[in-house]
Residue, then its C-alpha position, 0 to 999 in steps of 0.5 A: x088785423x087793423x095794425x101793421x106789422x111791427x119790427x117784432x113781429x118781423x123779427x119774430x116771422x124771420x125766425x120761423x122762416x129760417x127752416x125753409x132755408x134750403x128750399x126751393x122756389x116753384x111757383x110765383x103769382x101776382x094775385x091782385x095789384x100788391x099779393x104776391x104768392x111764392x111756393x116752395x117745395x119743402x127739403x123733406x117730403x112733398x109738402x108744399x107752402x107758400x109766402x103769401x106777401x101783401x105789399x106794406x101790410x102782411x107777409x105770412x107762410x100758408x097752404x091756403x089754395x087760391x084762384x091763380x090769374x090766367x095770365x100773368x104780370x109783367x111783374x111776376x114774370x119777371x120774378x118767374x125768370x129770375x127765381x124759379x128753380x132757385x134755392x133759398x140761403x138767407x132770409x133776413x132782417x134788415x136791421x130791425x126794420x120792417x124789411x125782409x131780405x130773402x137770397x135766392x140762389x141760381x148757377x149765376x149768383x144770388x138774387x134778393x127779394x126784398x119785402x118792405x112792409x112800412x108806409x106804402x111798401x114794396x117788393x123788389x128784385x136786386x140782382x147778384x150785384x145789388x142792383x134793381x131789376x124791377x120793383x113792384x113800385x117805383x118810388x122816389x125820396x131825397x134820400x132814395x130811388x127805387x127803380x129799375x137799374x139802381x143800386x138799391x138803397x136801404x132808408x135809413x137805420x132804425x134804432x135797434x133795441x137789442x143793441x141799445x145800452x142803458x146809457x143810450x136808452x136814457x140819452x134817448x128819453x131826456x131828448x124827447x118831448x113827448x110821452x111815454x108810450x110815443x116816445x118808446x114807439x119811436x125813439x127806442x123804434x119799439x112801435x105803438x103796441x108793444x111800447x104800451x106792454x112794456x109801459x104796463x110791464x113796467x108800471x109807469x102810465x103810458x102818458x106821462x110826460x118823458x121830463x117826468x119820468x126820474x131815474x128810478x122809473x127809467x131804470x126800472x122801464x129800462x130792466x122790464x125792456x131787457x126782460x122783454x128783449x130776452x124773451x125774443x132772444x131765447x126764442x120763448x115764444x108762444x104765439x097766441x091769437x087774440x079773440x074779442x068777442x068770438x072772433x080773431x081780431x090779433x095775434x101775439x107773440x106771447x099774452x099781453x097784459x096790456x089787452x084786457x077783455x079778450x080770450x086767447x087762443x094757442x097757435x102753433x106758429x107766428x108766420x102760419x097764424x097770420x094767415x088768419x088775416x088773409x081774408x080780413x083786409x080792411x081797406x080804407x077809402x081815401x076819405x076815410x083816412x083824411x077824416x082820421x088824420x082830421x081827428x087825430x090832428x084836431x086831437x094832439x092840437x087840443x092836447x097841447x092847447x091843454x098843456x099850454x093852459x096849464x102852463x100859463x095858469x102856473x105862470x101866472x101863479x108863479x108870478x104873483x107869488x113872486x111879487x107877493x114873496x118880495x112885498x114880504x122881504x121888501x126890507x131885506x131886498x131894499x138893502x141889497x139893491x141899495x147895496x147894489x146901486x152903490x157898488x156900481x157907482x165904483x170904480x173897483x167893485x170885485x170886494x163890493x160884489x163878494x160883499x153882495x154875494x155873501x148875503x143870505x138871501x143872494x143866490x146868484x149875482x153877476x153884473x155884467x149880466x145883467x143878473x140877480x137871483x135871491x132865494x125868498x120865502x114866506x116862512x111857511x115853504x121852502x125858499x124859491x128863486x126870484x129874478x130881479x132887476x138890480x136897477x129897479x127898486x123892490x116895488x117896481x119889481x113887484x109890479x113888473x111882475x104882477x104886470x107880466x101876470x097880466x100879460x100871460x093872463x091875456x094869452x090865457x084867455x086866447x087860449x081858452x078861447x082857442x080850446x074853444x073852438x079846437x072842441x068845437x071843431x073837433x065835434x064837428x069832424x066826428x058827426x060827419x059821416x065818414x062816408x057821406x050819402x050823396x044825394x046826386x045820382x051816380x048816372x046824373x047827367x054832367x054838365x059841361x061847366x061843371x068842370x068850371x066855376x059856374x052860376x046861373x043869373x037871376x034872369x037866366x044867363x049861364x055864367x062860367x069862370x076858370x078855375x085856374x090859369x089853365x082852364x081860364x085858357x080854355x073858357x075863353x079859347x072855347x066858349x067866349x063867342x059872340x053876343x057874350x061878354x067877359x068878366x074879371x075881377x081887377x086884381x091879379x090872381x082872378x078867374x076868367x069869366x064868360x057871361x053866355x048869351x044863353x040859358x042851360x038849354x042854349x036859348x037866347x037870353x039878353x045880358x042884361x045891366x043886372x046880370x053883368x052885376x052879378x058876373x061881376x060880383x062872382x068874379x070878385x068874390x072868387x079872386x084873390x081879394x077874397x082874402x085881401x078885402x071886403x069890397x072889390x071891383x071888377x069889369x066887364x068887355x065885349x068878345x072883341x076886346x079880348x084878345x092873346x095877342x100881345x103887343x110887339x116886346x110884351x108877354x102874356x102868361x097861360x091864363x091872361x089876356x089882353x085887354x083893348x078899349x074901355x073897361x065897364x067896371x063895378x064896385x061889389x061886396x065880397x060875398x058868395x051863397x051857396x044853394x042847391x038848385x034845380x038843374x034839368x032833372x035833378x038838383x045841383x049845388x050852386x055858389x054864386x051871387x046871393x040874388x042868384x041863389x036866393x032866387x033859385x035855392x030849393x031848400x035854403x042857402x047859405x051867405x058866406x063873407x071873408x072869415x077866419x074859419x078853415x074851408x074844410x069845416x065850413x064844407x063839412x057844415x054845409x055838406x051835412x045841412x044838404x046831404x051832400x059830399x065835402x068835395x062838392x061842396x068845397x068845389x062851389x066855396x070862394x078860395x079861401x078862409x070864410x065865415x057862414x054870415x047866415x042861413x037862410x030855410x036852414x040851419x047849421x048846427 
């Protein structure tokens, strides 16, 4: 089951659990990191059950056996101490949250196990007065903290559809901006699923916008969700597993209307069906759930393009059809803002102004505001409300509104070209492999600098620059020595880079004019200027001249240093390639000067200059072309927004 589960089906789990109030607790296990196993002894005969909780994600009753750890947690020890032997009371649900409450009693009071089954989740032990003893995770909001010793704080109510009355559920549409089925999902707190059964149920396509929806379709969702309220309330479940191709991928309270192409199968109990998905977790790895917040970001960004278009293509046509509207009225309108022009030449205008307003072609007229509203028409429609301008005449108001036509007709065309490459950019995110083959070896031998900004010279000379104040410390504190030189980009914000005396292999290389050029470029070009300028300067030093110690009353930041004697300085181009290049055995993916690259890339290069491209898509771009991973190629690109200029043995598609 892909889904987590929603307030419903709590709601639906808390009931059945209900029949185990009365028993007891007998064992507790941590199965992994976030499965906990509680087994209970039931009140009659000697069958046992156990709660099989998955932090976050399922909470089910089964008699599945299962491989108990030798030794256990911290955390279940904790729960052993605390609720063997107790007697269960209460099994609750917090406020139609996603939250279980279970109340065990011992001779010293109630303790409380709380299940919180949203977001990243957890389990927590409240003692008799509420407070924490221990949580499974520490966690920690503005609104709340969970950690050992506090009283524990629910997060805040949820709105609760059981209570909802018709007034509220319509008060709660006309404040949304979104469609439907999210709108119903979040606003009436009834989840994705069950909002889009309610949508079918009621006849109303789910992506309507909420401003679109009239009264009779509100009411009529409203009545369609009292039906499905009852339902719950009168206990009419029937659980159903959903079948799809042969195999469990759900389960249901009841059928839905809204699956299509799947096969149902009867169970008997909601909580003991779950158990079903025990075994079918489906883990996803960081870079799979950034690759789908990608894709869903670049799909609600390309949603309200779309909106916008539409949006400026009927204002545009609005306009125009209001300049046209008044050249057709152009006498009737005259004569009113003759009428006008008049009047605000007297002294006492209130008869002058209910003269005005009792044209019939006047709508609203108010001069301290600046107001006029006339209702015109072409004879062929329904008349529509044009604003006017009362000290303009009716020709410079039919151009001033053919020139805001124009003036949207230029953000139309920006935003067309932003859909563009919203598309584009969206194509892009889907072809990339979510999980992507990395062509480096797991057991490739690391490099120290590969912690650093890194490239080898043209001639040799192996390059290295911090990343961030912190390893700026540690290049030149540990790796500046003598016959070396420094380098940095004359701007605040820059890399602290070293120009080794020495190749990969630590034989004597001279340092040459030439490679103190490009040391000096590289540390330009991965420095702030990048996103300031085309062009900046950089300087090199000896050893000697670098120094921490400061002048007596002055301050040297972590990452800075002093500076003495002269500065040897040069002027470069901003711009980086990126290749991949031999390193001992096997290939490593290098940014660097052009020279340098182009003088060692196997397979191609790309150049890359200040931009307006977002780093991740150019990474993407890049990491397909060379078959390897984005963070590595992220870990290589200057620090900012770029554009690949052009590509050189490759191309980019």
């Amino acid at each position: 089951m892909e889904r987590g589960l929603a307030s419903f089906d709590i709601y639906i789990i808390v009931s059945e659990l209900q029949e185990l109030i009365g028993c007891y607790m007998e064992k507790i296990y941590q199965l992994t990191r976030d499965e906990i196993l509680i087994r209970v002894q039931q009140k009659t005969a000697n069958q046992k059950e156990s709660l099989f909780i998955r932090n976050g994600e399922l909470f089910c009753r089964t008699q599945k056996s299962f491989d108990a750890p030798e030794k256990p947690s911290l955390f279940a020890m904790t729960l052993r101490k605390y609720l063997l032997n107790g007697r269960i009371s209460a099994i609750t649900q917090h406020e139609f949250d996603r939250i279980i409450k279970i109340k065990i009693g011992r001779k010293e009071g109630n303790y409380t196990l709380v299940c919180e089954l949203f977001s990243k989740g957890n389990i927590i032990l409240l003692n008799p007065e509420g407070r924490i003893i221990r949580p499974l995770i520490k966690q920690e909001w503005a609104s709340r903290l969970i950690k050992s010793g506090e009283i524990y704080m629910p997060p805040p109510a949820q709105t609760n559809p059981f209570h909802m009355t018709e007034h509220d559920f319509q008060e709660g549409l006309s404040k949304s901006s979104k469609d439907l089925v999210r709108t119903l999902a979040s606003s009436v707190n009834l989840s994705g699923m069950y909002a889009e059964e309610l949508c079918v149920r009621a006849g109303v396509d789910k992506n309507t916008k909420t401003s679109d929806v009239d009264t009779a379709s509100s009411k009529k969702i409203y009545d369609e969700l009292q039906k499905f309220l009852a339902v719950f309330q009168e206990k009419k479940i029937h659980p159903v597993l959903v079948k799809k191709d042969g195999a469990i991928v759900d389960i249901l309270p009841f059928p839905f209307l809204s699956y299509t192409g799947v096969d149902y199968e009867d169970t008997s109990s909601f909580a003991k069906g779950l158990e079903m998905f025990i075994e079918m977790r489906s883990v996803k790895k960081p870079q799979e759930i950034k690759h789908q917040k990608n894709i869903e970001k670049l799909q609600r960004q390309l949603t309200q393009q779309q909106e916008l278009i539409e949006g400026f293509k009927k204002s545009i046509d609005q306009k125009k059809l209001e300049a046209d509207l008044l050249y057709i009225n152009y006498q009737a309108c005259e004569k009113i803002l003759q009428e006008i022009t008049l009047l605000l030449r007297q002294k006492e205008k209130n008869d002058a102004i209910l003269k005005v307003c009792q044209y019939p072609l006047v709508k609203q007229f108010d001069p301290t505001a600046n107001e006029l509203v006339v209702l015109l028409s072409d004879g062929k429609g329904s008349p529509i409300d044009v604003s006017l301008d009362f000290r303009k005449s009716v020709s410079e108001n039919a151009e001033q509104k053919y020139g805001e036509g124009k003036k949207i007709q230029e953000k139309l065309k920006g935003a067309q070209e932003a859909i563009v490459s919203t598309k584009h950019e969206l194509q892009t995110v889907k072809e990339t492999d979510i999980v992507e083959k990395k062509k480096e070896m797991k057991h490739e031998k690391q490099w120290w600098f590969e912690r650093f900004r890194w490239f080898i010279s043209t001639e040799g000379n192996l390059v290295v620059a911090g990343r961030d104040a912190s390893s700026n410390d540690v290049v030149v504190k540990k790796y500046l020595s003598d016959g070396d030189r420094y380098a940095h980009a004359d701007i605040h914000g820059a890399p602290s880079c070293i120009i080794k005396g020495k190749g990969l292999n630590d034989e004597k290389i001279q340092i040459t004019e030439k490679t103190l050029q490009e040391a000096c470029q590289f540390a330009s070009s991965y420095s702030r200027a990048w996103n300031q300028y085309g062009e900046a300067s950089a300087y090199w030093v000896l050893p000697e001249q670098v120094s921490k110690t400061p002048e007596s009353g002055e301050y040297v930041p972590k990452g800075a240093f002093i500076i003495r004697g002269k500065r040897n300085y040069y002027r470069s181009t901003l711009q980086v390639a990126v290749g991949l290049v031999p390193i001992g055995t096997g290939e490593k993916l290098m940014g660097g000067p052009v020279v340098a690259i182009a003088a060692r890339a196997v397979k191609g290069y790309a150049i890359l200059v200040p931009g307006v491209t977002k780093k991740s898509v150019v990474a993407q771009k890049i990491a397909k072309a060379f078959q390897v991973s984005t963070e590595t190629v992220e870990k290589v690109l200057p620090p900012g927004e770029c554009t690949i200029a052009k590509t050189i043995g490759f191309e980019i598609v």
